[in-house]
Structures are given as C-alpha cells and as structure tokens.
Steps between C-alpha positions, in 0.01 A plus 500: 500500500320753292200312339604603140775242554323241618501261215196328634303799430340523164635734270212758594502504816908560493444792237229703690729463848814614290295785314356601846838598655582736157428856498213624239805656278669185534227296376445755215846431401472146499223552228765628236671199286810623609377396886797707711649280830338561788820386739379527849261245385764288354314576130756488264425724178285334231449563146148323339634518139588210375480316175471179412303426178743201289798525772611715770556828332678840534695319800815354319540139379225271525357245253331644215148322390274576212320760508154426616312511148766228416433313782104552476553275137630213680123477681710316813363559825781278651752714300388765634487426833843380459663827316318701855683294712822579342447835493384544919807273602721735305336776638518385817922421458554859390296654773703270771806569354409939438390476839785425715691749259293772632326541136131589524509614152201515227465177309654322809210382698236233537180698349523370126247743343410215212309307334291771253181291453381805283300335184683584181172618354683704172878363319588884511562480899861547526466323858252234369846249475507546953193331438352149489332582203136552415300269672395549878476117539860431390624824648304387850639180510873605398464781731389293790792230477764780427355641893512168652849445380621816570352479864571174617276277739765587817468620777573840406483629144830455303374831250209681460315514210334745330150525302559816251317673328183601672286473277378589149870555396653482145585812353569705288813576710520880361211625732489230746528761739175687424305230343148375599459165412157454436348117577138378520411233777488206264858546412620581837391154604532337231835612383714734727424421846481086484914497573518711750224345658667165468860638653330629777246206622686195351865604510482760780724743370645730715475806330325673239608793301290767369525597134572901351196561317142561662221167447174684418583850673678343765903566566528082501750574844203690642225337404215445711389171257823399461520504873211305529578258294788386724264476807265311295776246465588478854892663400670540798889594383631880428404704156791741329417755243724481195789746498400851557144415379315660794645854391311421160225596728520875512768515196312328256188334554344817682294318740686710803649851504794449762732190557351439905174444319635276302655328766191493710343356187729216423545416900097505564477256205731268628845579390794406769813570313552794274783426226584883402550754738115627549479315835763805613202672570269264715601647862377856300218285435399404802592870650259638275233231607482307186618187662495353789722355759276156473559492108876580489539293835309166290665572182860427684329195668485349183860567392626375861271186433699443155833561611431256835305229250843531296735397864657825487550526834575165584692190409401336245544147277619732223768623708773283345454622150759709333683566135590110463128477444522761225450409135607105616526254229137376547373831524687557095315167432207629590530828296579255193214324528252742559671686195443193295087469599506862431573529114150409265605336124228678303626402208659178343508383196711166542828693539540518882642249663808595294699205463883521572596274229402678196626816572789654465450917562289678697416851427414664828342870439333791663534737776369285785746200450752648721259765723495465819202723566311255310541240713394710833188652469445820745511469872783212434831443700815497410615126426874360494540378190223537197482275255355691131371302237780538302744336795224236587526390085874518508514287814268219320639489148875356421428670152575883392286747630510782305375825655362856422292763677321591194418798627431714788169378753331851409763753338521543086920358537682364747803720471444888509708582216409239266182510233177371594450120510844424531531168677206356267798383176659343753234304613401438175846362435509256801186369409615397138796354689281300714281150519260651729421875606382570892392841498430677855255803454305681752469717754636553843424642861641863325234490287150365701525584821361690803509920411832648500688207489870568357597457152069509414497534132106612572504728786218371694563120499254381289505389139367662208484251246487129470798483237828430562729837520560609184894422482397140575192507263797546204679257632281248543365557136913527353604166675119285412541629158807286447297136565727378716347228784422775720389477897382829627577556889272792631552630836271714639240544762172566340368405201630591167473365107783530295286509190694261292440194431801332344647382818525138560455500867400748750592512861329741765786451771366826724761692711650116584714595762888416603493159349281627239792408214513141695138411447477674144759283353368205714161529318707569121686195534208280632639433854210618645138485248333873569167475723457879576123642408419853451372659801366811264341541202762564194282747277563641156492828519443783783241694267269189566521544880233761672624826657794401719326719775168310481486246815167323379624172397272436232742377184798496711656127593423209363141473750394794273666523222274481184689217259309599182696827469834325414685634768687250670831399423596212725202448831500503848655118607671415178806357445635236302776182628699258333230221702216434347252500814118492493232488662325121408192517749376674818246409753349748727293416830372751737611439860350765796632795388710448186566278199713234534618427098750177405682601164635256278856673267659286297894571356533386167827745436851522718520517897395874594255695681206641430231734707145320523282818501114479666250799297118526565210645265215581716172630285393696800445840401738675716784244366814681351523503107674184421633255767681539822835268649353316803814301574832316350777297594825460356550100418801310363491205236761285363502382136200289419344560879167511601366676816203570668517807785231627752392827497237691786351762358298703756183625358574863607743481197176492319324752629387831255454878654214705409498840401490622897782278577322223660694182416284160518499145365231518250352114488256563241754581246626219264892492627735287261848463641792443204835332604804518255852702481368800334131721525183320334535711205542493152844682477630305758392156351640642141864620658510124701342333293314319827139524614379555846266213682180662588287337785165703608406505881242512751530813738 
C-alpha cells in the first residue's frame, strides 16, 4: 500500500508521500482553487471555494441562518457553536451526495471560506454585517465557537473553516484593491489581530484568508508580517488569497511589475492556494527562478494535509450523510431561534408585547415586509420556504392584516409610470384603517454589501449616509404623522437612525434570515420577550465619524468613542426585554491566573433572557478610552427568579497594549470590573434604566 493511504499515517506524512509522486507542473496546478484531477493518482478534481457564512451557500438548498451581525447580537457562544454544526453537516451531505454524481463544482466542497472576524471599525462598511461586530473580544469568542462547530472534534474534519480577512480589513470597498491600510502597533494588538490570533491558537482553524488591500505597505496575501504573525501563533493549516487579490499586486498596488513576481511574492509569504487565476503563472515562476521547487512543492503539502485532515480519501463517519439531512426540521428550529436572539428592541414604550385581544387591524407597511433579500444578507443560500415579516404577522394574528409596500426600498415610486411617492396614500390609508401600524424599513444585501454586488444602489458596497433611503425617509414621516400605535421594524445590517422619533417601538431585527418573519412576529406578539444586544455602536450621524479611511481607532467603537460629543444613538451591548433582569451583587476573587466572579440577577418582570455582560476600566495609561467587554453569558430567568452564575475571567482579558504593541497586565493600575446587561455608562443606564455593579480588584 502506498503510504498516503495508510490511515495510520498522520495527515503530513500522507500529504508529502502523495505530493512526492506529482510532477512540479502538477503540484503547481494543485495550487489554483480550481485544483484539476490528477487521475493516475486517483486525485479527483477539487475546487477550494466554498462558502459558508449563515448556511451553506451558492450550492442549492440548505438552511438559511442569520446573518452573522444578527447572530453576533445574540452574544451565544453555544448558539453559535450550534448554527456551525448545522452548517458542516450540510456541507458535508451535499458534498457526499455531488460527489458520487461526478460534481466537483465551485461552492460544492468542504473548504467553507467563513467566518469574517474583520472588526467593524466604521457603520459605512458595506461588509461590516459578515461581521461579529466591533469588538475583538466578542468577535474572538463568536469566531472561535463558529470554528469548533463547523470542524467537529472527529476523527477527521466534517468542514473546514476559514479565518478571513487577514488583517486590517474594513473598507472602503471602492479602492479595496489599491488601498494601504495604515495601523500603528497598539491597534494591531489591541484591536485587529486579537481574533485571528484566537482562531488560530484556541480554535485551530484551518485556514486563513488574506484580505485585498495592503496592511502598512504590505499586499496583506504577501506580507512578510502578516506571515509572521501566523508562525508566531504556531498556525499550521493552508492560507488562500481572496479572489484574484494577488493580481492587485502588479495591477494595482504597484509593489511588482509582472504577475510571476507577484506570484513569487504571495507564495514566499506563505500563500498555498491562489483564488483568481494569477497562480497560472507559478511553473513561469519557477522557470524564471523566482520560486522554487521546495516552496511550490511545501505550499501543496499543506493543501494535501487539508484535504487528508478533511477524510477525502478515505471512509469516513460522515459518509452516511446526504439531502435527508438538508434543511431538517431541527435544523428550521434552529434558524428560528437564532433569528429570534438576533433582533435588539431599542425602543419600547409599553406598546410591544401587542396584545391579541384589543386589536382588531393591523397595518403592515414598507418595502421590507415582503423582501426576501432582507432576510438573507450576502453570501446566503437559497432556503425552501422564507417566511417575511408580513407572512410571519399573518400567520400569528386571526385579525385583518392590512398591507402596503409604501414605497419602493430605494427608487422615488414603485411603478415606472406612476408619480413619485405613489404607494405612500395607500399606506397612509391602511394605517387610518388600522389598530396598530408595523412598518418594515431598511435596507438589504442590494444595498450594503461587498463591491459590485448586483442590484448596489451605491456602487461600491458601502453606505453613504446613516438615514434611511430617501423613499422610506417620506414614508416613515407620512405614516408617524398620522399617530397611530406605531412599531417600526428595521432590517438592516449596520447601523442606521431613522431620525424620527414618534414611533412607539423600535425593532433592529438585522438581515434575520429564513425564519426571520417567524421570530419577528414571535417577539410582536410576546411569544418570545427580545434579548438581542447591539454588537455595534448605533451613531447619529456619519459627519461625526473620522475619515472612513483612517484605521487609528481613536473615537471609533464604544472603547474609544468620546461620549461628551453626543454622538451615540443606541451603544455597544444594549438592548432592551420584556424581563426585567439585573444585576443585584457580584463578588470577585482572584484564583491563579484569572478572576473567578459569583453574580447575583434578580427577575422582577416576565420569564425571558437576558445577556449578563463583564466590562473593565483599567487607569493604566495604555488602557483604551472607556471600558473594554471581558466576558458574558447568556442566562435565563423565570418570573420572580433569582440566580446567581459563575463567571472565570482570565486576567489576560485585562490586559492594556502600549504604544509598541506590547500587551501586559498592568497590577499597579486601579482595575474596577462592572457587571450588568448593558456598558457602565450613562446612556446605557438612561436607555435601561439599570445600573451596573462595580467591584474593584487586585491584579
């Protein structure tokens, strides 16, 4: 038996005895994303692009989750863990049952280029909703249970996942292919490196994806730090470039003249897998001298080593999955709830739960109470059934739901012919007709999204303004003007303010996903009490934000903002239930090498969940602005309950960075550690109407 099928090998040693028996064009080939078969080898044809960010997309049906800035708000590392799973078993059933059909197709394999643990730094991102938000703690921690879900503890992998992008990587989408992202050492450490760092050592991610733009001069998928950093961290899985990046190299960021130096570049620094069609030129590469046969023969060493981690050329105790574990019932139960964590009440004013009994009409408005695109998010898969917010009301009320579109999500009318604003009497005349208005407003994946995604209203994927478009903006106004009970639904990935106030109730429901219409209603009728918390900062306006192409992360997030300028809307964490959970005391004891704290909440409203969210203060001078999450954990209380949970804190989630990047536990700093379901500060207390439990500690 050839040793690369000897099972009892480890995955290295059967990868460099396969890769020793190819041809130097062969393994060249193997380094493309489209990886050709290699048949007298019994290699079948392989294709590395795969996506799996909320679902198994691009591939046909699968089950259709949140998309990850939705599920980032429920703060549930279980939740996620559980969503991953999902996702790798159905990627695994589609690959089985492609496979035996002979289809080796893009989209179709068991490389899942997700999560994007990019920090949402700036609310004009248009990818910022792939994200897990703004904070590297939360985005770490989400990030690391999404991996360990999505890989499995078998004995073989059931998906790979994949740590994108690498690093310093948030737009603007426009010139992401020429930009240099400019980042000093303190906020490299202390704010766009920490999840990567995390994937790789704690979750031992598989792969890692390099990003478009250049990190400090550097093309980030030929980057001799960026390289570095992945040694540093003892990463020992494959690294892609994004699509076609590495041809930025000579096209647009100038830093070589011909595409085999830019191959030579990108393979020197690391880079296994080209997605694009740069990596055409690697054997010219290495005739020319640029590369060796050591490089390209270790860069397909690492590829083998996935593909044999993965079973791929074995049996396997996936082997039995198919389509019957596609989009199951359990898996649609899943997408519910995780749907329902993901929408954030930021408003209430008594109205919501609405009760049943007292109403007779409901007015159900706007463009994005029957669109589908804003329930998917980008990168999403295409889902059986989809349940809008509009069916997910009709469904729950016996009443008579009245419905308009209002008017069109970005367009001046919603028929060509007509006059401007010509769905917005209509709405006007359902709501007078009506006990209670729902109005959906928003945005969808057409309009924030990656560059050049179809149907983008703004070209380049990112937003321009913080408003609402200004179709919905007059409709909005038209329908609040009336005074009727009004609920306002808005569906978007990012943050946005739909400067009016009038509105009894405002839900941020995200891009909610399949069942999003399910959990919407579930949460308007009081079947399930909202326990979502904002995993960005909601600002005012985008005049108040620095230069979107300024990387320094002084007054961006809520670590840096500065709160005397009035520019928060709604903070970081918040989000409002129909519980009444708090925080009643908190006791904090070091133990080795963390803080062991016993929290006392106390439920003095309805059954319902809330998120019990850890911040520290540290006075050291290399602290961040304001405060910085150190942990949380999602509890449950009944009516009336009391609880007390455990947390460990490890004291490197108190740790500062100085200006050289050095991060460090500074013990002669006074350290206060607040516990409560919101930030310790005082537009969080105001909007809850809840204070924080501060306890100082020894370090």
């Amino acid at each position: 038996m050839e040793l690369y099928k000897d099972k009892s090998k480890t995955a290295e040693e059967r990868a460099r005895d396969l890769v020793s028996r190819m041809t130097v064009l062969e393994r060249c080939e193997q380094l493309k994303y489209d990886a050709p078969a290699i048949e007298r080898l019994g290699v079948p044809a392989y294709n590395w692009w795969n996506e799996g960010l909320h679902g198994v997309a691009r591939a046909g049906v699968a089950t259709m989750f949140p998309q990850a800035i939705g599920m980032a708000a429920s703060f549930d590392v279980n939740m996620l863990h559980d969503v991953a799973e999902v996702i790798s078993t159905e990627a695994r059933a589609k690959y089985n049952e492609y496979s035996k059909l002979g289809d080796r197709d893009i989209y179709k394999g068991l490389t899942l280029w997700s999560p994007n643990i990019n920090i949402f730094r700036d609310p004009r991102w248009g990818r910022g909703h792939e994200t897990y938000g703004e904070d590297p703690y939360l985005t770490s921690r989400l990030g690391c249970a999404f991996v360990k879900g999505l890989q499995g503890d078998g004995e073989v992998m059931r998906a790979a996942a994949c740590a994108k992008h690498f690093a310093v990587h948030s737009g603007p989408e426009a010139i992401r292919h020429e930009f240099d992202a400019v980042a000093d050492a303190k906020d490299l450490e202390e704010t766009y490196l920490p999840a990567f760092e995390a994937l790789v050592k704690e979750a031992k991610v598989e792969s890692v994806m390099g990003a478009y733009n250049r990190t400090n001069g550097e093309p980030c998928c030929g980057s001799e730090y960026l390289s570095s950093k992945l040694k540093e961290w003892g990463f020992d899985g494959y690294f892609v470039s994004d699509c076609w990046a590495i041809a930025d190299f000579h096209m647009h960021h100038h830093v070589t003249a011909t595409a085999t130096e830019s191959v030579a570049m990108a393979l020197k620094n690391g880079c296994d897998v080209n997605c694009g069609n740069t990596y055409l030129h690697l054997y010219k590469a290495y005739e020319e001298g640029l590369v060796t046969e050591e490089e390209i023969t270790k860069a397909c060493e690492h590829l083998f080593r996935t593909r044999m981690r993965l079973g791929m050329f074995d049996e396997t105790e996936y082997d039995s999955l198919g389509y019957m574990d596609v989009e199951t019932k359990e898996h649609i139960a899943l997408s519910r709830k995780a749907a329902e964590t993901a929408c954030v009440l930021l408003k209430n004013d008594g109205i919501l739960p609405l009760d049943k009994s007292k109403i007779n009409t409901i007015g159900v408005i706007g463009p994005n109470a029957q669109n589908i695109g804003a329930l998917r998010g980008n990168y999403y898969g295409t889902a059986s059934r989809y349940e809008t917010i509009l069916m997910g009301i009709q469904d729950e009320f016996d009443g008579r739901v009245l419905f308009s579109e209002g008017a069109n999500i970005v367009k001046d009318r919603c028929e060509g012919l007509a006059l401007p604003n010509d769905r917005i009497r209509e709405a006007q005349a359902i709501a007078a007709h009506s006990d209670v208005v729902v109005l959906c407003v928003g945005l969808d994946e057409g309009l924030e999204g990656e560059e050049g995604d179809q149907g983008n209203e703004y070209g380049s994927g990112d937003k321009r303004s913080l408003s609402l478009p200004k179709s919905q903006k007059r409709l909005l106004d038209a329908v609040l003007e009336l005074g009727k009970p009004t609920v306002v639904v808005l569906v978007s990935g990012s943050s946005l303010n739909i400067e009016n106030d009038k509105a009894n109730a405002l839900l941020q429901a995200f891009y909610p996903g399949s069942q999003g219409g399910k959990a919407v209603a579930d949460i308007l009728f009081g079947n399930v009490s909202p326990s979502g918390k904002l995993p960005v900062t909601f600002y005012k306006h985008i005049e108040q934000l620095p230069e979107f192409t300024d990387y320094f992360m002084r007054d961006r997030t809520y670590r840096y903002e500065d709160y005397a300028k009035n520019h928060v809307l709604y903070p970081f964490g918040f989000g409002l239930t129909y519980s009444d959970i708090k925080v009643t005391a908190a006791d904090v004891r070091r133990d080795g090498d963390k803080l062991i704290a016993d929290v006392t909440l106390r439920n003095d409203g309805r059954a319902g969940d809330d998120v019990l969210q850890v911040y520290f203060k540290s006075e050291s001078k290399d602290a961040v602005r304001n405060h910085a999450l150190c942990a949380f954990k999602r509890v449950t209380l009944g009516e009336g309950e009391t609880k007390t949970v455990s947390l460990e804190i490890p004291l490197r989630n108190l740790t500062v960075v100085s200006d050289n990047g050095e991060r460090y536990l500074d013990t002669n700093a006074k350290t206060t550690v607040y516990f409560g379901t919101s930030q310790p500060d005082e537009l969080s207390e105001e909007l809850t109407g809840k204070k924080t439990v501060a306890c100082e500690v020894e370090l």
